[in-house]
N, C-alpha and C positions, 0 to 999 in steps of 0.2 A: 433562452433556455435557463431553468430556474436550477436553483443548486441541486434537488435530487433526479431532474432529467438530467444534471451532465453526471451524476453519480452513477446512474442506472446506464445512459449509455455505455462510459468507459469501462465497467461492470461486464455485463454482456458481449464486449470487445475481448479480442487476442491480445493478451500482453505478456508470455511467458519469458523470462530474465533471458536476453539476447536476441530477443523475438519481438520487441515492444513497441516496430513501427504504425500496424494498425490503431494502439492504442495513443500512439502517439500524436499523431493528422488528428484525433479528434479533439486531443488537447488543444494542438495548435492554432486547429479551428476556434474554437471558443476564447484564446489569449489576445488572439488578432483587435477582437474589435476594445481589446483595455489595454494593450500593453505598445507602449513606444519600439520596439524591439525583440524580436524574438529570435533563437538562433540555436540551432543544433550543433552536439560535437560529435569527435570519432565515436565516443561509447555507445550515443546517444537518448543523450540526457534534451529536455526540452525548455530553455531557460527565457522567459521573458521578464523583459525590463519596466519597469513603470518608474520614471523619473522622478525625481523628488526635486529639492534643492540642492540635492549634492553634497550634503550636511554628515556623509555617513551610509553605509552600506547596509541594510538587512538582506539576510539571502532565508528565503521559505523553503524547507524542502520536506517532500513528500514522494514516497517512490513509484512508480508508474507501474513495475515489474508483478511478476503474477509468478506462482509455483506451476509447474507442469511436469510431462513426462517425454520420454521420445523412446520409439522405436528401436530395442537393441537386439533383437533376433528373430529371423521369421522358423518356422517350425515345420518340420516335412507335411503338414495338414495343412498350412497356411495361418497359423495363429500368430500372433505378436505378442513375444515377449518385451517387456519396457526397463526403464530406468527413469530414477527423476533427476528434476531439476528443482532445485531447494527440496525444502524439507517436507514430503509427504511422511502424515501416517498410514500406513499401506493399509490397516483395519475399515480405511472411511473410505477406500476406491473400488469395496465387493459390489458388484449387480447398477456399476454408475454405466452412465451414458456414454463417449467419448468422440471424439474427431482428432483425425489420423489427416496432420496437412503437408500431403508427399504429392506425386506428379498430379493428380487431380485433387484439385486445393482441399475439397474435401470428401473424405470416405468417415462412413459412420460405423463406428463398430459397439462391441459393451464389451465389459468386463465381470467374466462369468464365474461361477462358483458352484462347486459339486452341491446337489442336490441333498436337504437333511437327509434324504429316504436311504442314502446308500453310505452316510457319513457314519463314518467309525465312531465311537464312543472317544477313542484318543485324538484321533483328528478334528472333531467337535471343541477338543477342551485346548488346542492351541489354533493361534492367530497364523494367517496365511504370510508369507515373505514373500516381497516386492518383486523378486526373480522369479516366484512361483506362479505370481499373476501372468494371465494370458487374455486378450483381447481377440474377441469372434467379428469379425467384417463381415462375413456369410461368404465372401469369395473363397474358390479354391485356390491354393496352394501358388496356379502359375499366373490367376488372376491380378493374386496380391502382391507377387514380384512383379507384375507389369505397372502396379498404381503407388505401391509402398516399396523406399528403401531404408535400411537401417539409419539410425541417424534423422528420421521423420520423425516432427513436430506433433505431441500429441497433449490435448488440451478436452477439459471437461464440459461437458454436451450440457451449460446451464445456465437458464437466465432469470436473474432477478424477479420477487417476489414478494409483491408489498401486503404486509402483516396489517395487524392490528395495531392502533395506537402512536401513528407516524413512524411505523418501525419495518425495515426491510431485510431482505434476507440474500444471498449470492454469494458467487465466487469473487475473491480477489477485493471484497471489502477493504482486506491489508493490502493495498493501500490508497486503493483509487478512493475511499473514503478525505484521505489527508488533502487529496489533489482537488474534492468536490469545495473544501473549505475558501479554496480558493476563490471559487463564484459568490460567497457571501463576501468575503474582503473586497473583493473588487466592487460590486455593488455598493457597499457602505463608504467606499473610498471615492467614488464619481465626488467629480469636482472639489474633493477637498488636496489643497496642499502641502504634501507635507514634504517636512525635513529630508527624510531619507530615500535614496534611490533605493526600491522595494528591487529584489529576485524573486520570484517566482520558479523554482527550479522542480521539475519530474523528472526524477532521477533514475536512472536503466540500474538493473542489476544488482539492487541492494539483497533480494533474494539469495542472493550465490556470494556474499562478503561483501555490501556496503561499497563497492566499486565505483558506481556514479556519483557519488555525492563524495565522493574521495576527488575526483576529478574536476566536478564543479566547482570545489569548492578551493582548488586549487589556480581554476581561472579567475572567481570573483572574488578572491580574500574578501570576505565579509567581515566586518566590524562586530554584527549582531548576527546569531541566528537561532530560527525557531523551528525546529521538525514538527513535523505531523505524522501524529504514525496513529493505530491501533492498540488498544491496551484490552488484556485480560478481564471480560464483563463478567460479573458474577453468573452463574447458571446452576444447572440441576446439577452437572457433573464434577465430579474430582470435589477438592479441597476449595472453599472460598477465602485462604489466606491469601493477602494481594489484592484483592479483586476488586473492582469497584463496581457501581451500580451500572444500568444500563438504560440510558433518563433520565440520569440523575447530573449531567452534565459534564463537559469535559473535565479530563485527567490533567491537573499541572505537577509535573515530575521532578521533585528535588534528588541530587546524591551529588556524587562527588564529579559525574561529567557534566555537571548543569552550571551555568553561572550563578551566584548566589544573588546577586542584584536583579537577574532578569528573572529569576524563581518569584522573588521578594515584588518586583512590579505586575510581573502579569499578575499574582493573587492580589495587591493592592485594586487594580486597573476592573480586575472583575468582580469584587465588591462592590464598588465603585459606581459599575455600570449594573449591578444585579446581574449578572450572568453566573449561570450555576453553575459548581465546578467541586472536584473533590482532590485529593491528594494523592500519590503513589511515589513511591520510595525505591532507588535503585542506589543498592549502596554501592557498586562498581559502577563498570561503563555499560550504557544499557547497550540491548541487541540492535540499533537502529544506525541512521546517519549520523546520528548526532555524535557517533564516536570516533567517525569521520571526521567529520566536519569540524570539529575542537582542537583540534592535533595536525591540522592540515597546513601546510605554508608555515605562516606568523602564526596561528589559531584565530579562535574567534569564542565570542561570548557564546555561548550556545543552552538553549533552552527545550525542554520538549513537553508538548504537550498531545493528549492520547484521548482515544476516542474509544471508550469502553466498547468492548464487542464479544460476543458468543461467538463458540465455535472454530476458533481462530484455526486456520490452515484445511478448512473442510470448504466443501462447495457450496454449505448455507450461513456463511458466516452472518450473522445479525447482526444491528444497531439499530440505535434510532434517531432519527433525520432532524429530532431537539438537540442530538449532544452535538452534529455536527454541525447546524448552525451558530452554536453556541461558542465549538472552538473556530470559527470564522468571523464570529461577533470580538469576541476577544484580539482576537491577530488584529483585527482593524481598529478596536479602541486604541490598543498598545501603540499601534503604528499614532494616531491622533493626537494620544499621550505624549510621546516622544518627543512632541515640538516645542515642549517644554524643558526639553533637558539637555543638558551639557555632555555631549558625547563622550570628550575625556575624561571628565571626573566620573559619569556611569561606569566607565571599565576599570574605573582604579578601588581594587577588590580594599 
């Protein structure tokens, strides 16, 4: 399985933040056949090992977790009112698909929207609220209390779609993207030896507060670490301050949660190797693990790098399948790199 079949698998899979076991088995699948070790925790986070010389710890993290909704009212008609889980914008969930995973794993419903023909002029010119949404199953009223209870799992009806120009499109890009980079590091890493015992961490729940990489990162004290997240692609919409290209090659992210040495290597490291890559700037702590993971235990050096994406938090998030080979080309130089350096002089800022 090449890096964009395990992208598009995990992609198309269930992983909403507390729900992330299907997503999880198919990571674990794929870690099996590269990693010395793999091992689950209570939150579950998915962490495998590939040994090094023991020179030093890197922990990789990338989060597994997906945004969703569940079930918070059924309605004397049988309709279902929802709630989410992480942050939807409720403008991008009018006339979507959805699956309702209550006693019968799955029920198909949509989420419907008044008609232009009978919309008020005033009701046209404001956006619908998340409690005003309502999901049609077609069952009546005593159908849907016998297959739906409140508190059901409910997740968007969409699978992966590959564009033009190596670039794809789906749900949950943030962040099953970070976890795909993983299949190019490991590849470029067969049979080479290095210094450090790698982590490989997919971390639960970072959707809802950065929770699992709070945890993991509290079992593997890591010397070094590198997130993998998503970053704001430039597009048609809004403001393009921030933004980086979508192509144009990974995000390497300096501010003040980043280590200054590990900013200043990975851009050396992918000059270096020609790997294309562009900058982004977080002058706090950015929204990700990494602000976990820097503050956790003793801390640890912490880096991130981002994979420009459209659409962020919709169910077509875009990229394309160059920036993320490219941030997996990098993770694996850096790792190769490393066998040259003195662990404790690297941390001493």
């Amino acid at each position: 399985m090449n890096t964009k079949e395990f992208l598009i698998k995990m992609s198309n899979a269930v992983g909403v933040s507390g729900y992330e076991a299907e997503r999880a088995e198919i990571i674990i699948e794929y870690l099996k056949s590269f990693c010395d070790e793999i091992s689950t925790d209570k939150i579950g986070n998915v962490i495998g090992i590939k040994k090094g010389k023991g020179k030093g710890k890197l922990m990789l993290s990338a989060h597994m977790d997906e945004i969703g909704l569940m079930v918070s009212h059924i309605d004397e008609q049988g309709f279902l009112g929802v709630t989410q889980i992480g942050g939807f914008d409720q403008r991008t969930l009018l006339a979507h698909e959805v699956v309702i995973h209550g006693k019968k794993d799955k029920v198909y419903g949509i989420i419907g929207i008044k008609p232009p023909h009978i919309t008020t002029p005033e009701e046209a010119k404001k956006s619908i609220k998340l409690e005003h949404l309502l999901i049609d199953t077609g069952y009546d009223v005593e159908e849907v209390k016998e297959l739906i209870s409140i508190g059901d799992l409910i997740t968007i009806n969409r699978q992966v779609v590959e564009l033009k120009n190596n670039r794809i499109a789906g749900k949950c890009m943030d962040d099953t993207a970070g976890i795909a980079t993983y299949a190019t590091i490991l590849e470029r890493l067969k049979g080479f030896d290095h210094d450090l015992d790698i982590y490989f961490v997919a971390s639960a729940q970072e959707e809802v507060g950065v929770r699992g990489a709070q945890v993991a990162a509290q079992h593997i004290e890591p010397d070094l670490a590198i997130v993998l997240e998503v970053g704001f692609g430039k597009s048609s919409e809004g403001s393009d301050d921030g933004k980086c290209l979508v192509g144009e090659g990974v995000e390497i992210v300096t501010g003040v949660n980043i280590h200054r040495k590990m900013f200043k290597t990975l851009k050396e490291v992918a000059k270096k190797n020609g790997i294309k890559h562009q900058v982004t700037v977080y002058a706090g702590m950015t929204p990700t693990d990494c602000r976990a993971i820097q503050v956790t235990g003793k801390g640890a050096a912490t880096s991130l790098l981002q994979i420009p994406t459209r659409y962020m938090h919709t169910s077509v998030e875009t990229l394309s399948m160059d920036d993320v080979e490219a941030t997996g080309r990098l993770i694996a130089e850096f790792i190769i790199n490393f066998n040259n350096c003195d662990l404790e002089e690297f941390l001493c800022l």
